[in-house]
N, C-alpha and C positions, 0 to 999 in steps of 0.2 A: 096782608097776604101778598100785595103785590111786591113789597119789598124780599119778605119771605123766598120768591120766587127767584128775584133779580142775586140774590146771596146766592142761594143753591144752584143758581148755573154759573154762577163766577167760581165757586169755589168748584165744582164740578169740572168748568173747563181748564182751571188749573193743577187739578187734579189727573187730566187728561193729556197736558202739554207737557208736564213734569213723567207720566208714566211714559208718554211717547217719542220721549226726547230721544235724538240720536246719537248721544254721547254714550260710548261706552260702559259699563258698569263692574264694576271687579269686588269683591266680598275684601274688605281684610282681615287681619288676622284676628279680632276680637269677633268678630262677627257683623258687626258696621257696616254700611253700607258708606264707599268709598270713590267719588265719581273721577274718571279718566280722561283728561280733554285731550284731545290730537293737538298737537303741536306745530306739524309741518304748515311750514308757509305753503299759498297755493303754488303750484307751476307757474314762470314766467312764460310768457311769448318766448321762441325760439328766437334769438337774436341774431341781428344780420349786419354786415358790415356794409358801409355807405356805397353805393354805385360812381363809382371811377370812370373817368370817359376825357382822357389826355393823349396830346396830339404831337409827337416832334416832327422837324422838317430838318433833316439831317444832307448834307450836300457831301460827296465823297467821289471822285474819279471824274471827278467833271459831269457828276448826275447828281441830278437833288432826287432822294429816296422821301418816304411820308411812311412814319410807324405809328397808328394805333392804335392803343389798350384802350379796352372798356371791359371794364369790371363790373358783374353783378350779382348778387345771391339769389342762386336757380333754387327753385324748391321741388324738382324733380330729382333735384341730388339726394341722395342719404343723408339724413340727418345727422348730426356730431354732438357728442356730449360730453363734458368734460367731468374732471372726478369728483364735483360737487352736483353733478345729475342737469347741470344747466344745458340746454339745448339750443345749435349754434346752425345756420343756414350756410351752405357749403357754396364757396363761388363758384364764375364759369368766366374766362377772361379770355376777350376776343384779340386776338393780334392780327392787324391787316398792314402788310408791306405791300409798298406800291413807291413806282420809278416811273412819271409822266402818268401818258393811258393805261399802263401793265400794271396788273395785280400780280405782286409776286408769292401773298403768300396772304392767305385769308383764311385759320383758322381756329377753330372755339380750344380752350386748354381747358380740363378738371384736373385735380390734383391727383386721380388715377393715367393720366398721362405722365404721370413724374413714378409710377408705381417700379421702377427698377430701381430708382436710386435712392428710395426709401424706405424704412424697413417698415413690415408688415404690423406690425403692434401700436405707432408710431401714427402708417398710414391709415389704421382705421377710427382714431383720435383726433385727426388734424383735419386741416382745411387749404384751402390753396388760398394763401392770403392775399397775392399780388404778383405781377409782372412787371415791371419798371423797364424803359430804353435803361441802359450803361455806355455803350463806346459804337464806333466802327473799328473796323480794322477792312485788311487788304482779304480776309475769309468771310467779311457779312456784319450785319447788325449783330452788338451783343446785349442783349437782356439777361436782366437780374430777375427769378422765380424763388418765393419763397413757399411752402410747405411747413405749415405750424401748427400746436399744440392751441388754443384758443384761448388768448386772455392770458400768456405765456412769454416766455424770451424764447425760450423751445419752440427751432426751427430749424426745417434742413436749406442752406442755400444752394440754390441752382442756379448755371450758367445756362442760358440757350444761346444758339446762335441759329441764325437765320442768313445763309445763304444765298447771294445774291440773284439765283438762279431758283432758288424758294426752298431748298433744304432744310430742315431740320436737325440739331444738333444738340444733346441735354447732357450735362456731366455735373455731377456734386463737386460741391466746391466745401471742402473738409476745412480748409484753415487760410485764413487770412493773406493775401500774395501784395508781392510787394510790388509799385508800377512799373519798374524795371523788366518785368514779365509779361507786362501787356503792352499789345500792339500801337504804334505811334499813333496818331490821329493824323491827318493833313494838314 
């Protein structure tokens, strides 16, 4: 009897986990009973690009300037997703210019601060991927900003400049220039 027992609740419970299963279930066309597995991989973690935190010590007019980037993925930003539904964490990149004791220029960039010079379809896809020092010149520090598609070559380059007096300055940079067009160094 006791055997008896231990049958009929094993075949009963699998008679219970097969009726309760979660997988969908579709009729075919003979009449069959034809089971539907999901397929989709689960969602990954939203991915973030590594935290940046580089320092130059750039000397110009007979003053040593100090420019630095720090780079990190804020998650109070909008989220970004690309055309395969993967989800990408959007930077926030700190630029602080400083000349001795003076702070000449101390603030946070999102890739909605580059929002003129990039088109709206574009910017609601991309990320602000970095800020890099590029030169001096006789107008200010120039930094290289890039604005991209994630996991892409697809990117808008931006020039800033950074005014010695702490101005701000952003223009898109369309096509390649040659060094003949930028400013000498010291």
């Amino acid at each position: 009897m006791k055997i008896f027992s231990s049958l009929f609740l094993s075949l009963s419970a699998v008679c219970m986990l097969t009726a309760c299963s979660s997988k969908p279930k579709t009729e075919t066309a003979g009449g069959g009973l034809h089971v539907v597995m999901k397929t989709d991989e689960p969602r990954l973690a939203p991915e973030r690009m590594p935290m940046s935190d580089v320092t130059h010590r750039i000397r110009f007019g007979g003053r040593e300037y100090e420019a630095r980037v720090f780079r990190t993925a804020d998650e109070t930003l909008p989220v970004v997703k690309n055309q395969e539904g993967q989800e990408f964490i959007d930077n926030c990149v700190r630029l602080r210019v400083s000349t001795g004791n003076r702070i000449i220029l101390n603030r946070s960039f999102t890739k909605d601060d580059f929002a003129s010079l990039v088109e709206d379809r574009l910017l609601k896809h991309s990320l602000l991927e970095g800020l890099v020092y590029d030169t001096v010149s006789t107008g200010g520090l120039v930094f290289a900003a890039s604005v991209s598609y994630p996991q892409s070559d697809l990117y808008v380059p931006i020039r800033l400049v950074v005014t010695f007096d702490g101005k701000v300055s952003m223009q898109r940079i369309d096509q390649l220039e040659d060094d003949s067009s930028l400013p000498a160094e010291p």
